[in-house]
LUMVO-669122 format. One record per residue (C-alpha): chain; x, y, z. Coordinates in steps of 0.1 Angstrom, whole numbers, plus 5000, padded with zeros to 4 digits. Last residue first. Example, Ala and Ser with C-alpha at 12.3 -4.5 7.8 and 13.67 -1.06 7.14 Angstrom:
% LUMVO-669122
<node mol="A" xx="5137" yy="4989" zz="5071"/>
<node mol="A" xx="5123" yy="4955" zz="5078"/>
% end
This chain:
% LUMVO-669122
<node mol="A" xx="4907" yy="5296" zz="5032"/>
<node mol="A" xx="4919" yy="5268" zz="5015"/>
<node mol="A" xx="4922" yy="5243" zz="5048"/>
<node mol="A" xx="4886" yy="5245" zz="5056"/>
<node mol="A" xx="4879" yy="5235" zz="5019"/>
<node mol="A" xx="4892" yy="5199" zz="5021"/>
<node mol="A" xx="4866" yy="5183" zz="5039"/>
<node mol="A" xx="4846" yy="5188" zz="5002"/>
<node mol="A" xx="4873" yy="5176" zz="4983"/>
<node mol="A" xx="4875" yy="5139" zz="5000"/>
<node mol="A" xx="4842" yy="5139" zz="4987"/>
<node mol="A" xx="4859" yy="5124" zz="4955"/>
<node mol="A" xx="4861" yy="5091" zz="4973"/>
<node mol="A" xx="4828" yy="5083" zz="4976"/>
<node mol="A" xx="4827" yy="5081" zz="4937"/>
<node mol="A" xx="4848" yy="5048" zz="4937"/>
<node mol="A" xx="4820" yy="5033" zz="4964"/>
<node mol="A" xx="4793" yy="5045" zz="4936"/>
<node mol="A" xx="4807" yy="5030" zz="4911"/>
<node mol="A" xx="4823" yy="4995" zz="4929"/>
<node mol="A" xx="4789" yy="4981" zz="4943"/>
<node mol="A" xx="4774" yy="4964" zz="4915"/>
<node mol="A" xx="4802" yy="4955" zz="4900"/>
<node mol="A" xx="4813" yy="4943" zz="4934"/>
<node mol="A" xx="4785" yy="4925" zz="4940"/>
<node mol="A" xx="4782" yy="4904" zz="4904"/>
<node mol="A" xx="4822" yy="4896" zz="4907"/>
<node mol="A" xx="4808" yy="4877" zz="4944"/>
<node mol="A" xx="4781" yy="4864" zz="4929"/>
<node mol="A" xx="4803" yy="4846" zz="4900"/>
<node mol="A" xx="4830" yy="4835" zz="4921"/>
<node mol="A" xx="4810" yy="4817" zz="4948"/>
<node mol="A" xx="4821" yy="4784" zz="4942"/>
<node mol="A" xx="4859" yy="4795" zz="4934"/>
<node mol="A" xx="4862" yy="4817" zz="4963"/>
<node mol="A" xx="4845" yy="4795" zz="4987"/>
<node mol="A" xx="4873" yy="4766" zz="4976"/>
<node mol="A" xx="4901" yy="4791" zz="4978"/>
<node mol="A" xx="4889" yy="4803" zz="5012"/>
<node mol="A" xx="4895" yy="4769" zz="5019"/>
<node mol="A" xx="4930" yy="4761" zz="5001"/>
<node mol="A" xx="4936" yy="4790" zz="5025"/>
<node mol="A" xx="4924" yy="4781" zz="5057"/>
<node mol="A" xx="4945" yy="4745" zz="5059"/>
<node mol="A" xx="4967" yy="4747" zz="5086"/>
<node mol="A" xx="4950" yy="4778" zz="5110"/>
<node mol="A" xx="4963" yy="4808" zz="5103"/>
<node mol="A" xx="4974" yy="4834" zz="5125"/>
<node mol="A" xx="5000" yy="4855" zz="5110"/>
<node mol="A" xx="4987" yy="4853" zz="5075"/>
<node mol="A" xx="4951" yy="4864" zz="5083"/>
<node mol="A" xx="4929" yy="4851" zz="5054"/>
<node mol="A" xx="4901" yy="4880" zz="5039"/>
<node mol="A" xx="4879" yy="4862" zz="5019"/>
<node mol="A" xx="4862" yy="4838" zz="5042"/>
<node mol="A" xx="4853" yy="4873" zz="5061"/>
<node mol="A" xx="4824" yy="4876" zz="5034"/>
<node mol="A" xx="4825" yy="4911" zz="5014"/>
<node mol="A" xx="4804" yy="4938" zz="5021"/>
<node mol="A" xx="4829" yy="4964" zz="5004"/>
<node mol="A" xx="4837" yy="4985" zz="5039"/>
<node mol="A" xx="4842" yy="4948" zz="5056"/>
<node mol="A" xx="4865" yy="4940" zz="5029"/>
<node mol="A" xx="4884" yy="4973" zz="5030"/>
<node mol="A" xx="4883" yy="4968" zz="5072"/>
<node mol="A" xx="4898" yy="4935" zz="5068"/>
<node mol="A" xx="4922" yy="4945" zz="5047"/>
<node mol="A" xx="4937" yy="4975" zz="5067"/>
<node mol="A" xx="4932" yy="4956" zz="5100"/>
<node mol="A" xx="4964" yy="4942" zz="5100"/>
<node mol="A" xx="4986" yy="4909" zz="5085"/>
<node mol="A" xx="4959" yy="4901" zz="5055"/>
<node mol="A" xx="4963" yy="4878" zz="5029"/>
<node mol="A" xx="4932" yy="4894" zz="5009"/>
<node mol="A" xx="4912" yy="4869" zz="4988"/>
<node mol="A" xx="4899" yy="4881" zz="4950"/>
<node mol="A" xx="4872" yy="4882" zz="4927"/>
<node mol="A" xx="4880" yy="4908" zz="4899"/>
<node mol="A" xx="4854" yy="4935" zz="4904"/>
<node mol="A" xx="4879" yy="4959" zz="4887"/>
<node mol="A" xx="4882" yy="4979" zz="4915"/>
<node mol="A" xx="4889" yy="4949" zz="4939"/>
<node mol="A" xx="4915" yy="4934" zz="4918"/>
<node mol="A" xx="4933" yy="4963" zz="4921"/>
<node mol="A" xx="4927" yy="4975" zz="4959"/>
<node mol="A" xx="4940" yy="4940" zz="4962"/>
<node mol="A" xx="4972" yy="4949" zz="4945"/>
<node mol="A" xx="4973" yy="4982" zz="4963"/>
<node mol="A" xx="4971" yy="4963" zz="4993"/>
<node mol="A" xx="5000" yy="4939" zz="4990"/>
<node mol="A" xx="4993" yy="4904" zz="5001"/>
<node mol="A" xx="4970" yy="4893" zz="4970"/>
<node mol="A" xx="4950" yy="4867" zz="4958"/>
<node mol="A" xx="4931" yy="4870" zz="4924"/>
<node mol="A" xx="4905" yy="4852" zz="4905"/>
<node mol="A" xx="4892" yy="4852" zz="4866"/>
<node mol="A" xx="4928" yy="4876" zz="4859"/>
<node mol="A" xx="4927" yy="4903" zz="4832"/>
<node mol="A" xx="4919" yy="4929" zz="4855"/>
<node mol="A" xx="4952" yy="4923" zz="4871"/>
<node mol="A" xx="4972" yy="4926" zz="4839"/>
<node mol="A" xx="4950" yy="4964" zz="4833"/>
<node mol="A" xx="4962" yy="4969" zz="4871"/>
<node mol="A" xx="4998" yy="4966" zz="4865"/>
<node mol="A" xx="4993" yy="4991" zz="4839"/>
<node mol="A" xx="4981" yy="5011" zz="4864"/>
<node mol="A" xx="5006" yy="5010" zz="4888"/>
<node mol="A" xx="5037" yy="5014" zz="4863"/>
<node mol="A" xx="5047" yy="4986" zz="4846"/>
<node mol="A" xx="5085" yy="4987" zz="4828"/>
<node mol="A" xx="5098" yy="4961" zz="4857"/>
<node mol="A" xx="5063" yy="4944" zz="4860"/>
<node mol="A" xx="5076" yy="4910" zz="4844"/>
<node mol="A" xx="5047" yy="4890" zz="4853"/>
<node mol="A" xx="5057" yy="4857" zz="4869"/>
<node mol="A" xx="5046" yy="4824" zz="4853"/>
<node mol="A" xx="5033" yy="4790" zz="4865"/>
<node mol="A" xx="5012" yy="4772" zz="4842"/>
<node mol="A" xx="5047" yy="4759" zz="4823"/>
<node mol="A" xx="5061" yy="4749" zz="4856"/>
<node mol="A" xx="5090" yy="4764" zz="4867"/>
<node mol="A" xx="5107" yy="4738" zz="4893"/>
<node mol="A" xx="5078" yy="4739" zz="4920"/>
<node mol="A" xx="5103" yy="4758" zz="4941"/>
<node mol="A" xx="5120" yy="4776" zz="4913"/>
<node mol="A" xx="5088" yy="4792" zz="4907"/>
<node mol="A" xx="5083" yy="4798" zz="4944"/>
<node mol="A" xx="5116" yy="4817" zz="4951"/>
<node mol="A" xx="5112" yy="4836" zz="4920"/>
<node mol="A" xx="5081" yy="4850" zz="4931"/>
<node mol="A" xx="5099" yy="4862" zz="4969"/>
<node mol="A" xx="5126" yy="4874" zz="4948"/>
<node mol="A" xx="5101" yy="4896" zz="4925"/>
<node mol="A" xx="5082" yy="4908" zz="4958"/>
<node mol="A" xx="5113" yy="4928" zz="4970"/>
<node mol="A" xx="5108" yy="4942" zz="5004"/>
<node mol="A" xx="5146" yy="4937" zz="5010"/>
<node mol="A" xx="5155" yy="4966" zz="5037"/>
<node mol="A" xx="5195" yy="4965" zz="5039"/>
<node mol="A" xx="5212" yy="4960" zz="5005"/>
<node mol="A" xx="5183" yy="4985" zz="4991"/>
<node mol="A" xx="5159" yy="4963" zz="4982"/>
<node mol="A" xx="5124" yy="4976" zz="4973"/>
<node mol="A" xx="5106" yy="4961" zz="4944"/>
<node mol="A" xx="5072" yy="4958" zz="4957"/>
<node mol="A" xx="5039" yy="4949" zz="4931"/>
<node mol="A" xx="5051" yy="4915" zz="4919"/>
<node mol="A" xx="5022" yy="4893" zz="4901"/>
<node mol="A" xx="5028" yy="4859" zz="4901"/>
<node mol="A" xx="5009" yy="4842" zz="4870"/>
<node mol="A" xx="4990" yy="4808" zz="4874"/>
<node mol="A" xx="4973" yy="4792" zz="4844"/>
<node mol="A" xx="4939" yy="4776" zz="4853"/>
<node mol="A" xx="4937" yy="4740" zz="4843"/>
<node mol="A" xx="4925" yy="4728" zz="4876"/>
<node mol="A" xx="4933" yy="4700" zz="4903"/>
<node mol="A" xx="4968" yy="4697" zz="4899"/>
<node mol="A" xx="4981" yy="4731" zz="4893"/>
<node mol="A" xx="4959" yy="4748" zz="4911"/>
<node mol="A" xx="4959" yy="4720" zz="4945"/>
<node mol="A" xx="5003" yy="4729" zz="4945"/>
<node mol="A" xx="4997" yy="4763" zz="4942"/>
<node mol="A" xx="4973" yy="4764" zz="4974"/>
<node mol="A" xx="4994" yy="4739" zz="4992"/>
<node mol="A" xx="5026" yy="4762" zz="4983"/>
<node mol="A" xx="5010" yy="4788" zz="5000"/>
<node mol="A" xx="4999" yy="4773" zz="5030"/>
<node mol="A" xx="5033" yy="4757" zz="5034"/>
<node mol="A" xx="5050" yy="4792" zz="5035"/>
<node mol="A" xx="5022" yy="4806" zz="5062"/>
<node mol="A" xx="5045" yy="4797" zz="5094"/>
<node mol="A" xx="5074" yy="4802" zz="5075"/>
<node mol="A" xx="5096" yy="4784" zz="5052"/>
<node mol="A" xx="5091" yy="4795" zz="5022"/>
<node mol="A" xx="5112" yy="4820" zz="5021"/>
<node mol="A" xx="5121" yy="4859" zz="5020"/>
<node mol="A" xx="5103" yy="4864" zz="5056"/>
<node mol="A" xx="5071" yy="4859" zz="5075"/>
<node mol="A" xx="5058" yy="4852" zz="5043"/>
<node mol="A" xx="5027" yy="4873" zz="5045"/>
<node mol="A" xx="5050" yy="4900" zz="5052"/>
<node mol="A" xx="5077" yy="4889" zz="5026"/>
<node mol="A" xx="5051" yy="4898" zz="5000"/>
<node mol="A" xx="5026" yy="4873" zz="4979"/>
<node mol="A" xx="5008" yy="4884" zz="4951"/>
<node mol="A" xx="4987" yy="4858" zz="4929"/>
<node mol="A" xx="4964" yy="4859" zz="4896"/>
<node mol="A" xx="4947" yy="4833" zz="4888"/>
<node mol="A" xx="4942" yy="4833" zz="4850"/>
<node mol="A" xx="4914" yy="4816" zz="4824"/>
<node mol="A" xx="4907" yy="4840" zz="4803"/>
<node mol="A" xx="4929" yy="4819" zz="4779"/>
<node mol="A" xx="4945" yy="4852" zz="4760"/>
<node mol="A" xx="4964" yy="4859" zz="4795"/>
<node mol="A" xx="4991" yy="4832" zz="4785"/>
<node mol="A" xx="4999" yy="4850" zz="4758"/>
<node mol="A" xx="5018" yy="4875" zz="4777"/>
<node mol="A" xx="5006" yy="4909" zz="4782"/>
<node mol="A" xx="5009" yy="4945" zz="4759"/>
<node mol="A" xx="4997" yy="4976" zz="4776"/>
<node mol="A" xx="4959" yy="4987" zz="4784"/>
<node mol="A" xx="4962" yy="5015" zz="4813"/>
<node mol="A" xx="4934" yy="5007" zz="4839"/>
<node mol="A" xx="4917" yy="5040" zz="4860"/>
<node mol="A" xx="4929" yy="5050" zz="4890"/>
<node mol="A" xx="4897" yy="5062" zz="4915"/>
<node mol="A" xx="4903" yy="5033" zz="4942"/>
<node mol="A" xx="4936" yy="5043" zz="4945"/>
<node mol="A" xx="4931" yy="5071" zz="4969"/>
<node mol="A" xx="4914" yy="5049" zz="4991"/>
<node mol="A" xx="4878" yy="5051" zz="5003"/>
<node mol="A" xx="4865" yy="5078" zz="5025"/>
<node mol="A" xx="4863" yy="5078" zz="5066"/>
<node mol="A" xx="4862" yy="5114" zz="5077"/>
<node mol="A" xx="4885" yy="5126" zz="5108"/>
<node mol="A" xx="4890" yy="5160" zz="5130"/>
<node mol="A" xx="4870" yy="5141" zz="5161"/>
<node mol="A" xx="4893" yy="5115" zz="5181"/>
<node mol="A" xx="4885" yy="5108" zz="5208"/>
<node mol="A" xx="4902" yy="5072" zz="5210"/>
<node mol="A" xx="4869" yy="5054" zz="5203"/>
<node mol="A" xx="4865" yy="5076" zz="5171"/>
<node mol="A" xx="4899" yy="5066" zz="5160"/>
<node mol="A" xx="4891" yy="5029" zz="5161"/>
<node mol="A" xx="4857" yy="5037" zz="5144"/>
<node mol="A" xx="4881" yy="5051" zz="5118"/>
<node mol="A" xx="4904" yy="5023" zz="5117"/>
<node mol="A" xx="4877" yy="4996" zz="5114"/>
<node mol="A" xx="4857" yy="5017" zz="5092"/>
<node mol="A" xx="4883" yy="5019" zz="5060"/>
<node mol="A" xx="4905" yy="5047" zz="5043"/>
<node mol="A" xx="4910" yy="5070" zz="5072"/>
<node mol="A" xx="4914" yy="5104" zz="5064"/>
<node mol="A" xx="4927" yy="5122" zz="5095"/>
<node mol="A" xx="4929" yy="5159" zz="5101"/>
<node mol="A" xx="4950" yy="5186" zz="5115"/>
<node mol="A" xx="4973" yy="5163" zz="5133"/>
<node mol="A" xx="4985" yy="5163" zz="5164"/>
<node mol="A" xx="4961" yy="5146" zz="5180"/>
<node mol="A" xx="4973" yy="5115" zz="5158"/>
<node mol="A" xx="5010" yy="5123" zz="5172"/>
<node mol="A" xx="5002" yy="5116" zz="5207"/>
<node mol="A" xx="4986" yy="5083" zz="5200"/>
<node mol="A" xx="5015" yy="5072" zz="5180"/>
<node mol="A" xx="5041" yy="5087" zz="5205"/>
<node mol="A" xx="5022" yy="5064" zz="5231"/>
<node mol="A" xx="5022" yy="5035" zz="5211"/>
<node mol="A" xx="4992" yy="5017" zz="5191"/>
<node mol="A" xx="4999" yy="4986" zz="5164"/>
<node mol="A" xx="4974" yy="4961" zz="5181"/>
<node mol="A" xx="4949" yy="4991" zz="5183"/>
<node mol="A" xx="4946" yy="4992" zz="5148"/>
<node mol="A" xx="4959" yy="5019" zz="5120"/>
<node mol="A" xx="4948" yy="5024" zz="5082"/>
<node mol="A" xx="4954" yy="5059" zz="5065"/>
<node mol="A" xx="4939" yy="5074" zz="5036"/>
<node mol="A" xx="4957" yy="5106" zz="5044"/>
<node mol="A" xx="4971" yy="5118" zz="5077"/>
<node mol="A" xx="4968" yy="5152" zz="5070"/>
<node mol="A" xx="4990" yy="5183" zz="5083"/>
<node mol="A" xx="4989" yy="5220" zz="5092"/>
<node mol="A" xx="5023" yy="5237" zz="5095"/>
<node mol="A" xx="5023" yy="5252" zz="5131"/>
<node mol="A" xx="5065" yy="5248" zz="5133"/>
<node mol="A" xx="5063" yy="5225" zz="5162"/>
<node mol="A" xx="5038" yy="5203" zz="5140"/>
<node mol="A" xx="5062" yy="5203" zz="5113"/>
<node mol="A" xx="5084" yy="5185" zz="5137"/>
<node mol="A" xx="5058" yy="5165" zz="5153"/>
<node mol="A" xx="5045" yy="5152" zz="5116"/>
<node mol="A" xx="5078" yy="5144" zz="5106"/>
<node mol="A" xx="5086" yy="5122" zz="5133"/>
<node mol="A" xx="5053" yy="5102" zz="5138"/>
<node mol="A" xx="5055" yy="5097" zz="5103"/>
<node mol="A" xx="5094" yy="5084" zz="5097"/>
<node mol="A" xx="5083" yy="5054" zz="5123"/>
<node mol="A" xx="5075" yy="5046" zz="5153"/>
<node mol="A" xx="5073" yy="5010" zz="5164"/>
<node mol="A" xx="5042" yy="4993" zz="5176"/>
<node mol="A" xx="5038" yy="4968" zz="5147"/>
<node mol="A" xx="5035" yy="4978" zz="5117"/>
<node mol="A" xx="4999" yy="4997" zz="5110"/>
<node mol="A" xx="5010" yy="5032" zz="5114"/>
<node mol="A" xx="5030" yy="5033" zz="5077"/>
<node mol="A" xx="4995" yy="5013" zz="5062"/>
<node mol="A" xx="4983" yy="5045" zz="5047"/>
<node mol="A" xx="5014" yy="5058" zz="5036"/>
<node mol="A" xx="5005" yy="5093" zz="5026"/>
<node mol="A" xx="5009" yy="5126" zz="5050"/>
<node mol="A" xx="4996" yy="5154" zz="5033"/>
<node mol="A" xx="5014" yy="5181" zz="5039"/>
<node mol="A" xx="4996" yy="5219" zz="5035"/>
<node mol="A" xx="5014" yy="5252" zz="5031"/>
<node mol="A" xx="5009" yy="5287" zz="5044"/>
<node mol="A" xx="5030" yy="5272" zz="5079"/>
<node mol="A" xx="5058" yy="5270" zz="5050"/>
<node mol="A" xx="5076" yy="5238" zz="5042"/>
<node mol="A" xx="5109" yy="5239" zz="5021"/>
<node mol="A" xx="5124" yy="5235" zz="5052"/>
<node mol="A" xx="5107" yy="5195" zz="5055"/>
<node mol="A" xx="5128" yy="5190" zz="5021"/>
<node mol="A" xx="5164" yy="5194" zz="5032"/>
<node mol="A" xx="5154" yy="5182" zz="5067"/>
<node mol="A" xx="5142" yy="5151" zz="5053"/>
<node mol="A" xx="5172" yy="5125" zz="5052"/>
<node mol="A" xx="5178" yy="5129" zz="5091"/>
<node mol="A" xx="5144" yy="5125" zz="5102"/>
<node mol="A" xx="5149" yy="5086" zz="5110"/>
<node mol="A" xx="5182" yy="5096" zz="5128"/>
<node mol="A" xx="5171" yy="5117" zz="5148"/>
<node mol="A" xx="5142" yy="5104" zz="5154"/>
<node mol="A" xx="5157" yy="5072" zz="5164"/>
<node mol="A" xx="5180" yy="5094" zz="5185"/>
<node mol="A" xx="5153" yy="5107" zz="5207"/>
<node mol="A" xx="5135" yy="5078" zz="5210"/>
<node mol="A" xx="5162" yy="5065" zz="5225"/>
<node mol="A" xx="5184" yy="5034" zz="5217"/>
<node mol="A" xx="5220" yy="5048" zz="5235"/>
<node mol="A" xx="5242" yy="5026" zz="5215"/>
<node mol="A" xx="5223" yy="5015" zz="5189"/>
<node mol="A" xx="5214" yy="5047" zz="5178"/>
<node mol="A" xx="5244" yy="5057" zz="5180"/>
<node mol="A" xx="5256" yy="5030" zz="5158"/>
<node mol="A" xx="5231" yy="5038" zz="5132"/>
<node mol="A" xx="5236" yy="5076" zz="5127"/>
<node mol="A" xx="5272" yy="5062" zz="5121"/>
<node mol="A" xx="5262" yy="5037" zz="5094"/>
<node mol="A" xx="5243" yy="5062" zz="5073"/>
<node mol="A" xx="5270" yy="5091" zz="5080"/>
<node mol="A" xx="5292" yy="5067" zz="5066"/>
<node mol="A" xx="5275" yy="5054" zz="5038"/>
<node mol="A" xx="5270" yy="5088" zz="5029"/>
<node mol="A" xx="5230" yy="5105" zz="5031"/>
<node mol="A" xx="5212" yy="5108" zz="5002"/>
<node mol="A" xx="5190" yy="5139" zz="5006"/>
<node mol="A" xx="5156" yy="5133" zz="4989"/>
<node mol="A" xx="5153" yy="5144" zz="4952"/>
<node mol="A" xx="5117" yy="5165" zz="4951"/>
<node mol="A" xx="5097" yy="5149" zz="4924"/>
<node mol="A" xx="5069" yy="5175" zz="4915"/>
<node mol="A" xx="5035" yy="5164" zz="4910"/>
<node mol="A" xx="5015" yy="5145" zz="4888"/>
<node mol="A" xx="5031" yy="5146" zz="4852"/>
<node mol="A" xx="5058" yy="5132" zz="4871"/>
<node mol="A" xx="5047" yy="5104" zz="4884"/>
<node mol="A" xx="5046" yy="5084" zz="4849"/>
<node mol="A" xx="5062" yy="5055" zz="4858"/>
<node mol="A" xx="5095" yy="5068" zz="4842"/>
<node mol="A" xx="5100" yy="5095" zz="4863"/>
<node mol="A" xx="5092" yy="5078" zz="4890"/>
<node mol="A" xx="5122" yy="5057" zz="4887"/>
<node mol="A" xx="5146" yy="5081" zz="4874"/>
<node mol="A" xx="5132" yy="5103" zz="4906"/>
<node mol="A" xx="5141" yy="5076" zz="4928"/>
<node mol="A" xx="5143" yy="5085" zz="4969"/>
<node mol="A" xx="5114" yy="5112" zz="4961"/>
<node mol="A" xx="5096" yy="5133" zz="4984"/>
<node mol="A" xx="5069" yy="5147" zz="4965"/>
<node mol="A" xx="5057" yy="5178" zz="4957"/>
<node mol="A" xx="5021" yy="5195" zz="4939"/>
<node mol="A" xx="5015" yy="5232" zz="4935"/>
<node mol="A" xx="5036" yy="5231" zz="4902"/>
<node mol="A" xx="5020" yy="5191" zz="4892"/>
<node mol="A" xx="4987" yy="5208" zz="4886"/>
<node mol="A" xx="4958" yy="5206" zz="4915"/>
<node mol="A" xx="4928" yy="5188" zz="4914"/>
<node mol="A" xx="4933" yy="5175" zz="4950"/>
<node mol="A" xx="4915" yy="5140" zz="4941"/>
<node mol="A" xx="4939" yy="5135" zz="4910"/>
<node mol="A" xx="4971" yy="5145" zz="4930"/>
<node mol="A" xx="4956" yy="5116" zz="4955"/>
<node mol="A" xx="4953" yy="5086" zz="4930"/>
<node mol="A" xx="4986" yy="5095" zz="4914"/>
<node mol="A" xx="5002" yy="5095" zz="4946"/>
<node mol="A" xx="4986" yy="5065" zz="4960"/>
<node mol="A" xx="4989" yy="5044" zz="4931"/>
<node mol="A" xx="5032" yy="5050" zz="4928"/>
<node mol="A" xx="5031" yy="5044" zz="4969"/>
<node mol="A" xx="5015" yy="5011" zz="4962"/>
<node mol="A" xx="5036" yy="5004" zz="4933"/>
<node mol="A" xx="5062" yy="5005" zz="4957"/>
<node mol="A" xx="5092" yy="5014" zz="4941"/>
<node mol="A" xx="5072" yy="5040" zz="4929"/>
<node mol="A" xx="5091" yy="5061" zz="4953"/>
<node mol="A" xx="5092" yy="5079" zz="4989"/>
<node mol="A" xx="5060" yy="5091" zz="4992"/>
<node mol="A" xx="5065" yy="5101" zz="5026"/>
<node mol="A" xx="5067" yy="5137" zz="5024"/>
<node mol="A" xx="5039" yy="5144" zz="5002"/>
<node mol="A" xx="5037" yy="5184" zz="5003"/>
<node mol="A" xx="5008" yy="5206" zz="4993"/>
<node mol="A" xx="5013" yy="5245" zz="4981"/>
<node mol="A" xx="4989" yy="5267" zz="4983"/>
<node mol="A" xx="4982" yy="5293" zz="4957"/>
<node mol="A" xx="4996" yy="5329" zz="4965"/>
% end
């Protein structure tokens, strides 16, 4: 019997980011969809983005309103581990049975350890399927020692193997004692462009693209810490340049409780500036991942808060500044020898940075696109050895 692989914290192409991972992953196993299954909050979704000519969408178990809001009182009430697990793992037991010990997860995310120090759904699933001697990945994963807990650490050793996706994690893994690891590229990396129809305002070749999330934000506003850097930024493009300006969503979570949703966060700033002609916002409600990266190619410079949007720009040599918030992008820029001017840390930034970076961007745009097409090939191709650590685990 062929093995089986699990992804239990896809989730959905309501991140783009998750969207690029699976895709990107199902491509580097080399396995048809039938061998291949995915947790799925939004299989209509999915469906339509293309995911499921990767791997099967398994529909996740949608808890009441009721049950929802219950689980959530007791855990309020006594606020234990034990009853955040309970009920974080709540809507996967109907998929986490389907797991055999002949099987193999593959733990997805990659930034899902970097928040904070809180646990989340992968500590929890991982222990449980640990308990049951199901072997597990964490897969193209990112994780600093700002972000470490004990249930963290714990859970790390209790995986089969670790993929980490840039040296800064993986040298942080090393110093922990860590030894079942490799350090490869992203999944996403590999994705190729798919050409689809764009506004007219791409036809100028003149384009900055920009991504900005709630993290960066500290919020749905623009009044955070890093809100005025933003605007200043927008604000010096449309003054000082002719470039057009298109916001680029790449998040549309917003479930009445979590709002991740970039297009709010876009429409926030266009009404802020009063919707300028130069200033536009890329309708990516029928774009899946790769499409969104053909519009991103398309751009002269890009700036980006999600990482799968960066991972964009970046694999199409498309010079770009990282709003970073963990080490994820710094170690990816680090990993692609580019200067730390481009990576801008949104949670400590001194007034001013970013209209900097800008500056060194624009100067140094041509070198910089020169490197990374120089670079990108053989980086991309890294990724594929992914395979190779793989064969203990078919035997």
């Amino acid at each position: 019997m062929r093995m089986k692989y699990y992804f239990p914290i896809h989730l959905d192409g309501g991140n783009r980011g998750c969207e690029a991972i699976a895709k990107g992953s199902a491509i580097l196993l080399g396995e048809q969809p039938q061998q291949l299954f995915g947790y799925c909050r939004d299989t209509e979704l999915d469906t339509r983005l293309g995911l499921a000519e990767y791997l099967t969408l398994i529909p996740c178990r949608r808890e009441s309103y009721l049950v929802d809001r219950f689980l959530a009182v007791i855990n309020k009430i006594f606020h234990t581990n034990k009853t955040l697990e309970w009920r974080l793992l709540y809507p996967y037991r109907s998929f986490l049975r389907l797991i055999t010990p002949d099987d193999l997860v593959i733990s997805t995310g990659g930034d899902m350890l970097c928040y904070d120090r809180n646990n989340n759904h992968v500590v929890y699933t991982n222990n449980q399927l640990h308990k049951r001697g199901v072997k597990t990945i964490l897969w193209g994963c990112s994780m600093g020692p700002e972000n470490q807990s004990k249930e963290k650490l714990e859970t790390l050793f209790r995986f089969s193997y670790i993929y980490t996706r840039e040296s800064l994690t993986y040298d942080y893994f090393k110093s922990l004692g860590l030894k079942n690891l490799c350090l490869l590229p992203d999944p996403a990396f590999i994705l190729e462009p798919q050409s689809c129809q764009l506004p007219e305002y791409f036809s100028a070749e003149n384009v900055v693209g920009l991504n900005i999330s709630n993290y960066v934000m500290g919020g749905m506003s623009l009044h955070g810490s890093f809100g005025q850097e933003v605007l200043d930024l927008i604000s010096h493009i449309l003054l000082q340049t002719t470039s057009q300006i298109v916001l680029v969503p790449h998040v549309t979570w917003n479930d009445g409780v979590v709002n991740q949703d970039d297009r709010q966060m876009a429409r926030i700033i266009s009404e802020h500036f009063n919707k300028p002609e130069r200033l536009h916002i890329l309708d990516i409600d029928q774009l899946n991942y790769c499409q969104i990266r053909y519009a991103i190619s398309k751009c002269r410079l890009f700036i980006g808060a999600r990482t799968h949007a960066v991972i964009s720009a970046y694999s199409m040599c498309v010079p770009t500044i990282a709003l970073g918030y963990s080490i994820k992008s710094r170690g990816i820029a680090k990993d692609l020898g580019l200067d730390q001017q481009l990576v801008v840390d949104s949670k400590n930034c001194v007034k001013g940075t970013l209209l900097r970076s800008f500056s060194y961007l624009v100067a140094n745009q041509d070198a910089i696109r020169e490197h990374l097409n120089h670079i990108m090939p053989a980086y991309k191709q890294r990724t594929y050895q992914i395979r190779e650590h793989l064969v203990q685990f078919k035997k």
